[in-house]
Structure formats: C-alpha cells, structure tokens
C-alpha positions as CSV (number, residue, x, y, z in Angstrom):
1,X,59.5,32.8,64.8
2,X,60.7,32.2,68.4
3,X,64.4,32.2,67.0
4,X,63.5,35.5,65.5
5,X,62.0,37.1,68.7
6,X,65.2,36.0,70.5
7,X,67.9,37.5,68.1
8,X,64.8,40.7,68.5
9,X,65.6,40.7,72.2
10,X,69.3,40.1,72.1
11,X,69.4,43.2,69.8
12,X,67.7,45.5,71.8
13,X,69.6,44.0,75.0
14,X,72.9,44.9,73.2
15,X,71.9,48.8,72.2
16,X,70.6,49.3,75.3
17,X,74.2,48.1,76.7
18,X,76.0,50.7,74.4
19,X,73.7,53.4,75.5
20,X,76.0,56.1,78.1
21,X,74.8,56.3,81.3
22,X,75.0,59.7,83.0
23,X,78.7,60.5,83.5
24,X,80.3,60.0,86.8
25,X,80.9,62.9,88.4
26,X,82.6,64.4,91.9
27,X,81.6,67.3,93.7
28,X,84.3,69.6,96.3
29,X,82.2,71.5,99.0
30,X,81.6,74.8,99.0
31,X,84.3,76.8,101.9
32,X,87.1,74.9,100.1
33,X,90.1,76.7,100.2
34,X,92.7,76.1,97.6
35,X,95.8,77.8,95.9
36,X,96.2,78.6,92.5
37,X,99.0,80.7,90.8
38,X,98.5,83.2,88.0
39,X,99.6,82.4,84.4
40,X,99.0,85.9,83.5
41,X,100.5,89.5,84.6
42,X,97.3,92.1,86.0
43,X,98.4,95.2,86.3
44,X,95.5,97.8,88.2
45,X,96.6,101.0,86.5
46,X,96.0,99.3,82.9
47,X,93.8,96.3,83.2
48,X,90.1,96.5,81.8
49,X,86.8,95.5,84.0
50,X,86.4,92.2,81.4
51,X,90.2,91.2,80.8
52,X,90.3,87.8,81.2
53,X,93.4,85.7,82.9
54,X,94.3,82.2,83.6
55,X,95.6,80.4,86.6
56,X,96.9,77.2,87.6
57,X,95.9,74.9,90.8
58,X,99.1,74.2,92.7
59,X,97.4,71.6,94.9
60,X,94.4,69.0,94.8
61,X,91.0,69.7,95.2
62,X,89.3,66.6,97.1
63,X,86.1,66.0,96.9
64,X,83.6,64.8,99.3
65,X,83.9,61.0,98.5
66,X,87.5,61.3,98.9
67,X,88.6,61.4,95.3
68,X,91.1,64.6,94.2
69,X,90.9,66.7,91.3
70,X,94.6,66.6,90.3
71,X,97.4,70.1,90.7
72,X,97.2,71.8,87.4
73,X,93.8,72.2,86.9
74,X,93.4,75.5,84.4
75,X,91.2,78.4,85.5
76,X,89.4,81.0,83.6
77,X,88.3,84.5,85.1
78,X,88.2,87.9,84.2
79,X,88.6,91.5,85.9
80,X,85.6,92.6,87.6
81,X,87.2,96.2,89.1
82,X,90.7,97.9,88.8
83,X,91.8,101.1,90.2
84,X,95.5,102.2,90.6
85,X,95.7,100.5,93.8
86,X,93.1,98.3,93.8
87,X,91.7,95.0,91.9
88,X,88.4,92.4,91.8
89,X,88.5,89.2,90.4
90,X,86.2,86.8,89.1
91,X,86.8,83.3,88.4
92,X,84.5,81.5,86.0
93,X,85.6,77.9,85.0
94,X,88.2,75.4,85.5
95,X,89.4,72.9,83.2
96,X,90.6,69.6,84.9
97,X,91.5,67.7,81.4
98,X,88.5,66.0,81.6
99,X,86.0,68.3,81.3
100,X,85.6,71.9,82.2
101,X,82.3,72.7,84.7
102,X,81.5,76.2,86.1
103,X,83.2,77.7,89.3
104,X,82.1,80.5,91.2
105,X,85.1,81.2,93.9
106,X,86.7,84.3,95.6
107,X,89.9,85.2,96.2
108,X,90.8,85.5,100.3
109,X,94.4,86.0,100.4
110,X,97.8,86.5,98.2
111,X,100.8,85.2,99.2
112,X,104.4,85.9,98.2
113,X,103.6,89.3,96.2
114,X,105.6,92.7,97.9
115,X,103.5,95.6,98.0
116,X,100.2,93.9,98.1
117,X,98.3,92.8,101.3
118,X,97.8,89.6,102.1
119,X,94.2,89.6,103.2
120,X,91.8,90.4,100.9
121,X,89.0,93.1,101.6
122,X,85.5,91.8,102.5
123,X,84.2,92.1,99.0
124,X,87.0,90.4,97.7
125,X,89.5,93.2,96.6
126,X,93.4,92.9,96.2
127,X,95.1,96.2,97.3
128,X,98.0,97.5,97.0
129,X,99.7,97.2,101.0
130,X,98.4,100.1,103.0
131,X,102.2,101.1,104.3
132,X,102.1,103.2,100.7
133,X,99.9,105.6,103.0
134,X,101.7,105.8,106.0
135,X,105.3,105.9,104.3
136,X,104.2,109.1,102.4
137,X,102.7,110.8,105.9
138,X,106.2,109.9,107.5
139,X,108.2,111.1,104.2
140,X,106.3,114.8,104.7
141,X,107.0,115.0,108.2
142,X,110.9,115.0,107.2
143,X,111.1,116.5,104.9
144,X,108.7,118.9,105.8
145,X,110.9,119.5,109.3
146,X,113.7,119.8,106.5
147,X,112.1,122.4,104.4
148,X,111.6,124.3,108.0
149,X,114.9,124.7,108.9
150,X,116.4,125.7,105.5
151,X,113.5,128.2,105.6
152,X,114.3,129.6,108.8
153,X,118.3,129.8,108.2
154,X,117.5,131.7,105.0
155,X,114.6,134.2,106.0
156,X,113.4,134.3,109.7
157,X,110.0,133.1,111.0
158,X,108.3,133.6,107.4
159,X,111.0,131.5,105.7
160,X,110.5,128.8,107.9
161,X,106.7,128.8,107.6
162,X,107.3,128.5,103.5
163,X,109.8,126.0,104.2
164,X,108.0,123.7,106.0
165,X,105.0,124.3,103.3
166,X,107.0,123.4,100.3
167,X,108.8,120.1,102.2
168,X,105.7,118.9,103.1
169,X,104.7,118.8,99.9
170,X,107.8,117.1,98.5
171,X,107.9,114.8,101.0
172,X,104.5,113.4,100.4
173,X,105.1,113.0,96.8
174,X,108.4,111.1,97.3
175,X,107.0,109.4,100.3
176,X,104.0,107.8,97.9
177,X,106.2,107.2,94.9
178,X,108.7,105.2,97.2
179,X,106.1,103.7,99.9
180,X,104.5,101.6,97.3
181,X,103.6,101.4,93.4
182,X,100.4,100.8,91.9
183,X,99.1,97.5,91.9
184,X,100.6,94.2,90.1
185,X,100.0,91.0,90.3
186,X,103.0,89.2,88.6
187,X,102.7,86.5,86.6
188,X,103.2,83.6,89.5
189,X,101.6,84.9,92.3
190,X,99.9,82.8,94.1
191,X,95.9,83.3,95.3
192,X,94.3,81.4,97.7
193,X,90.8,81.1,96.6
194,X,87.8,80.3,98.5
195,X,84.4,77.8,96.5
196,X,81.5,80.1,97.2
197,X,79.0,77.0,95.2
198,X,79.7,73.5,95.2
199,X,82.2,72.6,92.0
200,X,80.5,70.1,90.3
201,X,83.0,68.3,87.5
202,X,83.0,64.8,85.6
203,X,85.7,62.6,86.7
C-alpha cells in the first residue's frame, strides 16, 4: 500500500513537472523610438483606407530588463487615410519569430524619401514636402511676368494684362507638376516609429 502511495506521488510529482508554466516574456517601454523600413510600395493617389503593408525593423528593440528583440522583426499595419499628398498609418502587430503580440506605434519621421517631409504631422500624417506649394507660387510669378511682356509687345496695356493672366496660370500648373508629385512611399523607405503602449512579446 505504502509502495503504491509513493509511485501515486511520484506520478503526480512528474505531470505536474511537464505542466508549462506561463511563458517568459519581455516588455519595451512605451516612447520607444525605433526604425523600420517598408517591404511594400504606398502610393496616396491609389492606396485604400484598409490596405495593409509590411515592414521590417532595421535595429533592436531592448527591453526594460536589458534583453533585445532582434533587427528583422516583421510588422503588420494598414492605411488609415490617403489623399494625393497626404497618408496615415496604422501599425498593428509585429512578428519577432517567436511569437507575434500586438503593437500600437506611430510613425514620427521618414528618412531618406525625396519629396516627402521628414517630420510627421501631429496626428501622425506623412505629406508630400510642402516646397510643392511654394515652387508653383514662384513658377506663376515667372511665368506670369513672362506672359506680361509678350502681352504688352503684341497689344498695349490690355495685352499685357491678358498676358500676365494667362502666364500665371501656366506657371502654376507647371510649377505644381514640377515642385513635387503626389505622394509615395517607396518600397525601402525607412519610418521611424514611436511605441504609444508597452510591446509586450514572449521571448
């Protein structure tokens, strides 16, 4: 009976043994900054609030005890808002190999992309750069001075007024279309993103 009891114990001592404990896990603080680079091509004038996209971390993430999640890490997100000149988006998990976990982070700058600035707006929008703007106000001031003085050689004071009517108007036109082009993000362009909750993942 006592040898009984004793293989009884040994058996339960054993399974509880095999039983998983909870699985280890690290945690990176919320305000970490870290780059990624895109896997996929967004362009604003065609992209779709829900299109999803991946990217790739370029550098560790370290966690609060020290530990790193390593470069490479994939990460999941989708388009939140695109206009021609103008996109928001969301990220929404990363894979680390191991296990993928939730992530809620924002995107705070891009770097190495012509055309686009390099800080991001406060809600978290990528524009296209703002010299598009200005290039296209000085592009109808020449032209516009242009149209003026062909005007004025061709028909007196009221040729000059159509003129500078009819440069102006080219000259913004050509000033916007070569100022700056609607929004893309190429694939490879690098986002610096910003944890806006703690990222949570099993080690």
């Amino acid at each position: 009976m006592r040898a009984l009891l004793r293989l009884s114990a040994l058996a339960a001592g054993v399974a509880l043994a095999a039983t998983p404990g909870p699985a280890a896990q690290l945690e990176v603080a919320p305000g970490t900054r870290f780059m990624v680079e895109l896997r996929d091509k967004l362009e604003a004038r065609k992209a779709k609030k829900g299109k999803k996209f991946e990217a790739r971390t370029v550098e560790p993430l370290r966690a609060a005890d020290g530990s790193m999640i390593d470069t490479g890490a994939k990460l999941k997100g989708r388009v939140s808002y695109a206009d021609h000149d103008k996109l928001m988006l969301r990220f929404e998990e990363i894979d680390t190999r191991r296990a993928k976990s939730p992530l809620v982070a924002s995107v705070v700058g891009v770097h190495g992309e012509r055309d686009v600035q390099r800080t991001v707006g406060k809600e978290g929008e990528i524009r296209a750069d703002s010299d598009r703007g200005r290039n296209a106000a000085i592009g109808a001031a020449v032209l516009g001075g242009v149209g003026a003085a062909v005007g004025g050689a061709r028909a007196g004071g009221k040729g000059a007024a159509i003129g500078a009517g009819s440069g102006a108007a080219a000259g913004a036109a050509i000033g916007a279309a070569s100022g700056g082009r609607d929004l893309v993000l190429d694939k490879g362009t690098r986002l610096e993103l910003v944890l806006e909750r703690p990222l949570v993942v099993r080690r």
